[in-house]
C-alpha positions as CSV (number, residue, x, y, z in Angstrom):
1,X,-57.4,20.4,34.3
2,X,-54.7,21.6,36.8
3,X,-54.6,18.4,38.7
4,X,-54.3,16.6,35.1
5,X,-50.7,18.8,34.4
6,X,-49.9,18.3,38.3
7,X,-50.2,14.7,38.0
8,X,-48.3,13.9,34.4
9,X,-45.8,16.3,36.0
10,X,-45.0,13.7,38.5
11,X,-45.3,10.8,36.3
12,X,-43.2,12.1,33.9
13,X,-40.5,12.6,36.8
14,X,-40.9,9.4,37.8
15,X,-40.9,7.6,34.6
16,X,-37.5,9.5,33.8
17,X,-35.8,8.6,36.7
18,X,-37.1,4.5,36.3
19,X,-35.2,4.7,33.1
20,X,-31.8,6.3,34.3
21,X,-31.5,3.8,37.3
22,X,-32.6,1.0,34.8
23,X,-30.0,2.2,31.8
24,X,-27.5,2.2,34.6
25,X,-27.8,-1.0,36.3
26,X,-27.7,-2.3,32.8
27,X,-24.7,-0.8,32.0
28,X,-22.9,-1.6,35.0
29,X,-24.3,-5.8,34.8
30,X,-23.2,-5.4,31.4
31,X,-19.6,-5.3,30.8
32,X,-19.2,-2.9,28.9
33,X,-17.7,0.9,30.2
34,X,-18.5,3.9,27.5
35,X,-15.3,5.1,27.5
36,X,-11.8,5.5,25.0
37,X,-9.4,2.5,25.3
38,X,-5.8,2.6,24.7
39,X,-3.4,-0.8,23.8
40,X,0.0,-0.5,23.2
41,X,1.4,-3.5,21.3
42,X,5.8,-4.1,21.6
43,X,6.6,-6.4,18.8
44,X,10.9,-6.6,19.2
45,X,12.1,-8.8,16.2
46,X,15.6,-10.2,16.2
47,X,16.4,-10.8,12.1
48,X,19.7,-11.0,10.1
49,X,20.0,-9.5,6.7
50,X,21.2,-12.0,4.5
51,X,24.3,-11.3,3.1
52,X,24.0,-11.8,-0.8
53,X,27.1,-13.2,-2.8
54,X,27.2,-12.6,-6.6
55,X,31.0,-12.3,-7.3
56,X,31.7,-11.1,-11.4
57,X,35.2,-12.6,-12.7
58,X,36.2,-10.8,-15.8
59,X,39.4,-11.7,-18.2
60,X,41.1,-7.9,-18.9
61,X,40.2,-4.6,-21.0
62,X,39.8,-5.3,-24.5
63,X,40.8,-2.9,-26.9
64,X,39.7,-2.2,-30.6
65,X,41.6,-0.9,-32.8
66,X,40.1,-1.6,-36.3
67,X,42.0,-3.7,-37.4
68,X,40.1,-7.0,-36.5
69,X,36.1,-6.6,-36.7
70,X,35.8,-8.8,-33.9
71,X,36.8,-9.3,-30.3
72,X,36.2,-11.4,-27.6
73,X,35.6,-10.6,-24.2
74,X,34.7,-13.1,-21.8
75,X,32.8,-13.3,-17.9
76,X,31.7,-15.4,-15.1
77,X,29.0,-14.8,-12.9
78,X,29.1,-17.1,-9.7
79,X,26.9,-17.5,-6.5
80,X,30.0,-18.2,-4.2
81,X,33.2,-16.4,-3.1
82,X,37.0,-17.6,-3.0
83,X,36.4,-19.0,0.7
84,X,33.8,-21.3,-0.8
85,X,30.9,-19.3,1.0
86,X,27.8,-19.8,-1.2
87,X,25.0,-17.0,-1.1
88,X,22.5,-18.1,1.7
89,X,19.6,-16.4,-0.9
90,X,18.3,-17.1,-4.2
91,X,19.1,-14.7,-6.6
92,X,17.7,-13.5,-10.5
93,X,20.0,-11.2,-12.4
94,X,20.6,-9.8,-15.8
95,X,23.1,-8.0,-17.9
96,X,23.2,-4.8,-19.4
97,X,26.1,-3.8,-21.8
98,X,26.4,-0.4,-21.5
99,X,26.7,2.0,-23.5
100,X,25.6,1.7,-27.6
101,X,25.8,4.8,-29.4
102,X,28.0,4.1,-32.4
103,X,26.1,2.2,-35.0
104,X,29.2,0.4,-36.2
105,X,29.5,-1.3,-33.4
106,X,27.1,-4.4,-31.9
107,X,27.1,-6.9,-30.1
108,X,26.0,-10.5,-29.7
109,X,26.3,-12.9,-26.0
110,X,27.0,-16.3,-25.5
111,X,26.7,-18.7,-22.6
112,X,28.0,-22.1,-23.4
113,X,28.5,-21.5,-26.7
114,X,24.7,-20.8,-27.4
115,X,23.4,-17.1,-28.3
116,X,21.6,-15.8,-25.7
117,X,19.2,-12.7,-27.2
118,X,19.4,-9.3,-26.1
119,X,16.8,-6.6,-26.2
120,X,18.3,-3.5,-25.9
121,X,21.1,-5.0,-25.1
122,X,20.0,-6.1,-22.1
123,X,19.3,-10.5,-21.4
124,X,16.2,-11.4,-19.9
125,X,16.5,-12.7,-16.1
126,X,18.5,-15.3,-14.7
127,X,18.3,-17.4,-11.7
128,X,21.3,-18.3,-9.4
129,X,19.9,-21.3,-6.9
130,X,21.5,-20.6,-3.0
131,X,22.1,-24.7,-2.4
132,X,24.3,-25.0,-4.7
133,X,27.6,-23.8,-6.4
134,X,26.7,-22.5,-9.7
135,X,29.0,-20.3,-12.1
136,X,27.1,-19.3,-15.2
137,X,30.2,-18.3,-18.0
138,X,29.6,-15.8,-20.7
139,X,31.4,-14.4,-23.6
140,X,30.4,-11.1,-25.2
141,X,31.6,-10.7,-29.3
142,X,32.1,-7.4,-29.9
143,X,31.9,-6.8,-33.6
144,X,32.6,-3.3,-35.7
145,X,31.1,-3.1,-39.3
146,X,33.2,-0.6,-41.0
147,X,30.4,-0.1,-43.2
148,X,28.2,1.4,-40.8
149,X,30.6,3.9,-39.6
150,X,29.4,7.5,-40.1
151,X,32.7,8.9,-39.2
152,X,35.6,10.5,-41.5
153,X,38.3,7.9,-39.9
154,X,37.9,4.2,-38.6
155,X,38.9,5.6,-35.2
156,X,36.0,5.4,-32.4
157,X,36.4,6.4,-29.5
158,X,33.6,4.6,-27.1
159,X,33.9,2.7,-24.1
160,X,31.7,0.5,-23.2
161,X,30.8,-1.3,-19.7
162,X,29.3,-4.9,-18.5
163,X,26.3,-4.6,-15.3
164,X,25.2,-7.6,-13.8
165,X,21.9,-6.5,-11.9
166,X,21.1,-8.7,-9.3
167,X,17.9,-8.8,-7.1
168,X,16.7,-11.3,-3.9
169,X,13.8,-13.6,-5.3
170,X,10.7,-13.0,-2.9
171,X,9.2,-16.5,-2.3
């Protein structure tokens, strides 16, 4: 029985060092290292921001004093300057009339003499194409309905402001 342990004692020894040499030589035929790699990647990138041109032309302050119920202010909104530069982007943009508290007083827009709708008192978007020159007119009718005034007097004071927001149009 002794010489049975003494003998699987040596096999066993010899078996496991077979299968080291033979795991690596394959590892070392194969290709492949067991070890951590490390790439570095430089990406430089040489990019111009594109300058935008959206250029707002406005006629002067309006002022209301109560005793017409409607006034007339009008706008441009253009995709070029006064050097002829036209915006190397295409743009969308809407308009916001800012603010409405008084309930006398609405509002109603027009480009080329057609209503354009506003939902709380904003437009929906509008495009303005990069190729070519475009100038998009508007003319906002301001109009105070003395009936609707909750105030002791016809005298409101309440200014109110035109935003064109503009944004680049990711295609």
């Amino acid at each position: 029985m002794k010489t049975v342990k003494k003998v699987w004692k040596n096999k066993r020894k010899e078996i496991t060092l077979i299968l080291v040499n033979v795991m690596v030589l394959t590892l070392f035929f194969s290709g492949h290292s067991i070890a951590k790699g490390f790439h570095c990647i430089d990406i430089r990138v040489n990019a111009n921001i594109a300058g935008p041109i959206l250029i707002v032309e406005h006629t002067s302050t309006v002022e209301m004093d109560g005793k017409k119920e409607t006034e007339y202010y009008n706008f441009k909104v253009k995709n070029y300057n006064e050097k002829g530069e036209i915006t190397p982007i295409d743009l969308t943009y809407y308009i916001e009339i800012l603010p409405q508290t008084e309930e006398a007083i609405f509002f109603k827009l027009y480009k080329n003499n057609q209503e354009i709708p506003l939902e709380n008192n904003k437009t929906t978007n509008r495009e303005l194409q990069k190729e070519n020159k475009q100038e998009d007119e508007y003319q906002l009718e301001i109009i105070y309905d003395k009936t609707k005034n909750r105030s002791m007097s016809d005298y409101i004071v309440q200014e109110i402001s035109i935003k064109v927001h503009a944004e680049q149009i990711k295609r």
